[in-house]
C-alpha positions in Angstrom: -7.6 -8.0 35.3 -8.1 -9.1 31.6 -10.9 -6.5 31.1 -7.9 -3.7 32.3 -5.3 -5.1 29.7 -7.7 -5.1 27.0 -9.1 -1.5 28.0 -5.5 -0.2 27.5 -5.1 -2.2 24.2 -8.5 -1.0 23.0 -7.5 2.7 24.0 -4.0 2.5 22.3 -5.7 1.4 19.1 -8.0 3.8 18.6 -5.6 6.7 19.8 -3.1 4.9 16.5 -6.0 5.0 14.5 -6.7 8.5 15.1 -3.2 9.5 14.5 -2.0 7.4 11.2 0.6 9.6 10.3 2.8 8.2 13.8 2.8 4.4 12.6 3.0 5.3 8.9 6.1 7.2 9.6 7.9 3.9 11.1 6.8 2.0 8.2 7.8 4.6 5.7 11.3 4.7 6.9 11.7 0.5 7.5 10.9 0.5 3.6 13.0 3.6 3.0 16.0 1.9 4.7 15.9 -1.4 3.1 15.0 0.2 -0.1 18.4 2.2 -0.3 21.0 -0.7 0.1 20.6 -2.2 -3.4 21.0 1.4 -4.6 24.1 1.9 -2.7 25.5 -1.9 -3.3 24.6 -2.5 -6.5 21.8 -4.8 -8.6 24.1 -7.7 -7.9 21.2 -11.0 -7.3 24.2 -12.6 -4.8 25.2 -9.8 -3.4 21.3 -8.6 -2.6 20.4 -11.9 -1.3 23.4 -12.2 1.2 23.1 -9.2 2.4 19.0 -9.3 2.4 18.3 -11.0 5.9 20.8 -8.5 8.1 19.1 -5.5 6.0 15.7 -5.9 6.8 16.6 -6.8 9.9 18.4 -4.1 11.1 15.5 -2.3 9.5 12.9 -3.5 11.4 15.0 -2.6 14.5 15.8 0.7 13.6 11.8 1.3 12.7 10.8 -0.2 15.9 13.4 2.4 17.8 12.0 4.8 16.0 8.5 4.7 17.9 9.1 3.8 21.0 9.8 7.1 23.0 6.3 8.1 22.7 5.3 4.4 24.5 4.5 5.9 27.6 5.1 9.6 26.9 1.3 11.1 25.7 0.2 9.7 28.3 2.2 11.0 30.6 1.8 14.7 29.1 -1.8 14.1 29.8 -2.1 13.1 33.0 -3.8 9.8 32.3 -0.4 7.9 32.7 -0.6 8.5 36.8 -4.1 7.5 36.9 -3.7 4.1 35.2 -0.6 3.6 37.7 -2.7 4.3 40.5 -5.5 2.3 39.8 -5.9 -1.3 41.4 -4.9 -3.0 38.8 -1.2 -4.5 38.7 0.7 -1.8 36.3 2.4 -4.8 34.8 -0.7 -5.5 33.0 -0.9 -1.6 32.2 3.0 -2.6 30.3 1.2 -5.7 28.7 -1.3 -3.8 27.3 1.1 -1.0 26.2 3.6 -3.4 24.4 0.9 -5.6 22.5 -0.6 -2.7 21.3 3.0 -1.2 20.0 3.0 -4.7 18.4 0.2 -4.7 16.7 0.7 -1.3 15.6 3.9 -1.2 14.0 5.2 -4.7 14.7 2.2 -6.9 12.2 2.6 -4.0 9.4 5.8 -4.7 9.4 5.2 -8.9 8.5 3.3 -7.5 5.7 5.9 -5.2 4.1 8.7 -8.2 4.8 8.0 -10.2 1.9 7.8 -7.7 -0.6 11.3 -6.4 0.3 12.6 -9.8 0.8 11.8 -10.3 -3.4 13.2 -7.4 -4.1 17.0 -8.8 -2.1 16.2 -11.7 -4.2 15.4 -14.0 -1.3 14.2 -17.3 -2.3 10.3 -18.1 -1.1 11.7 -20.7 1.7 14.0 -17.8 3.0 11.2 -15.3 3.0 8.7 -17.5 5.0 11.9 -17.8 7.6 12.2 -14.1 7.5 8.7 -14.2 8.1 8.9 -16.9 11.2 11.8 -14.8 12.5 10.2 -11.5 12.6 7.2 -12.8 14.0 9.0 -14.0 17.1 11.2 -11.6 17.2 9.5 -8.0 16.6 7.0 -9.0 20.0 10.9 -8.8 21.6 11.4 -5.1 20.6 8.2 -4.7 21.8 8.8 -5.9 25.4 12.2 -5.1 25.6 11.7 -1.2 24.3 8.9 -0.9 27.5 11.6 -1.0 29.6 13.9 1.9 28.0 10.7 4.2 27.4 9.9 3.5 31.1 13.2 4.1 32.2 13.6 7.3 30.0 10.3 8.7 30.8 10.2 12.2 31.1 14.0 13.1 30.8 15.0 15.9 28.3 16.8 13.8 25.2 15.4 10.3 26.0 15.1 9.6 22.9 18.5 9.5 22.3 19.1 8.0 25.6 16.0 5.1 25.0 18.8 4.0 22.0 22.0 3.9 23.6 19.9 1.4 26.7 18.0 -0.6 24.4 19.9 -1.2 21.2 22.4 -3.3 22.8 19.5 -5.9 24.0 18.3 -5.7 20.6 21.4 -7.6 19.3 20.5 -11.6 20.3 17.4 -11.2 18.4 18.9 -9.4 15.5 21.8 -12.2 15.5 19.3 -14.8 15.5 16.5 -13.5 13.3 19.2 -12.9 10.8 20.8 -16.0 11.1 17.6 -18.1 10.4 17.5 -16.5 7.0 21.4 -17.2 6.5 20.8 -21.3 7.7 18.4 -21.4 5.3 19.6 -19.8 2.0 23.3 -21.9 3.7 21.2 -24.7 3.1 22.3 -25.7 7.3 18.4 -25.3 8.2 16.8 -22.7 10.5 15.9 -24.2 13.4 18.4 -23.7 16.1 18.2 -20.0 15.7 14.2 -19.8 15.9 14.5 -22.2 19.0 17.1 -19.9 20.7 14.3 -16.7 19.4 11.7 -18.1 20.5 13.3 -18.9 23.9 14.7 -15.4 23.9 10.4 -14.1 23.5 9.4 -16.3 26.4 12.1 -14.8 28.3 11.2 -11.5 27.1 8.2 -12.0 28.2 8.3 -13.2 31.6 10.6 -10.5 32.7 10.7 -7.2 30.8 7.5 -6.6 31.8 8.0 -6.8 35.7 11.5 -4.0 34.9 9.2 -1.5 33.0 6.2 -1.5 35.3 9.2 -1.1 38.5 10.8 1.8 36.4 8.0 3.0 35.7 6.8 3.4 39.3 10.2 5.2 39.9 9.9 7.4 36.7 6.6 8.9 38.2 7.7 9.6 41.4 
């Protein structure tokens, strides 16, 4: 079973690493989008750094969304989506695979770009390692969570559109508390209870998203 998982997370990688202009485009915008607030709000330090944590955020949400129709979808245009279903192998672990590779493809880049925006809202270095800590527990959530929506929308004319309106909604506990760990912090209240209440919200992830996306999946196929 572990060899399967790690097959599909080999074969996502190198299929990302063959077409660098599909992550770069999620990461281009994420910067693009938190780049253009302090233009359109003004140089203001306070103002910047209030407004920082919901920013970048809502940025890495919206970058996230951006990718995730084509989760299942080239691999259901070739064929190879049906085979991988059909095989012996539980197609939870084929979801696994899928959503830890989407992870590592957009979600770690987008840990590396954080702190570099975060001095530019004029977050203080104990914010930014939050915002860090946050994004780290939360981006493997719009990982998991987004399977189900591009399993559910597979193959339907405008499920792009469609993946957005289902998923976006269940993106808003994790934006609420990855944005509030920043805001305890920089409040001086501490960040703890909203990384517990993240974390808690991964593990759930976790153990259930999975089991929904490989079921819809099944059904999306048929």
């Amino acid at each position: 079973m572990h060899r399967f998982l790690l097959a599909v997370l080999r074969r996502d990688l190198t299929l990302a690493a063959r077409r660098q202009g599909d992550w770069l485009i999620a990461q281009f915008f994420f910067v693009m989008t938190a780049s253009l607030f302090p233009l359109g709000v003004g140089p203001e330090p306070e103002m910047l750094a209030r407004i920082g944590p919901g920013v970048l955020w809502v940025a890495a949400t919206l970058a996230s969304l951006l990718s995730l129709s084509r989760l299942f979808a080239d691999d259901h245009h070739d064929g190879s989506l049906e085979h991988m279903v059909l095989s012996p192998e539980p197609t939870v672990l084929l979801v696994l695979g899928k959503a830890l590779a989407h992870w590592l493809i957009y979600g770690i880049p987008l840990l590396l770009i954080a702190p570099v925006l975060g001095i530019q809202f004029n977050l203080p270095w104990d914010a930014i390692l939050t915002l860090e800590i946050s994004l780290l527990l939360g981006t493997p959530i719009l990982s998991l969570l987004g399977s189900v929506g591009a399993a559910l929308t597979l193959g339907l004319r405008g499920g792009g559109v469609l993946l957005t309106l289902l998923i976006l909604p269940l993106y808003v506990p994790a934006l609420i508390f990855g944005a509030g760990a920043v805001d305890g912090v920089m409040a001086g209240t501490g960040a703890q209870a909203h990384l517990s209440l993240l974390g808690a919200f991964m593990v759930l992830s976790l153990m259930i998203a999975p089991w929904i996306a490989a079921a819809a999946l099944k059904v999306s196929l048929e």
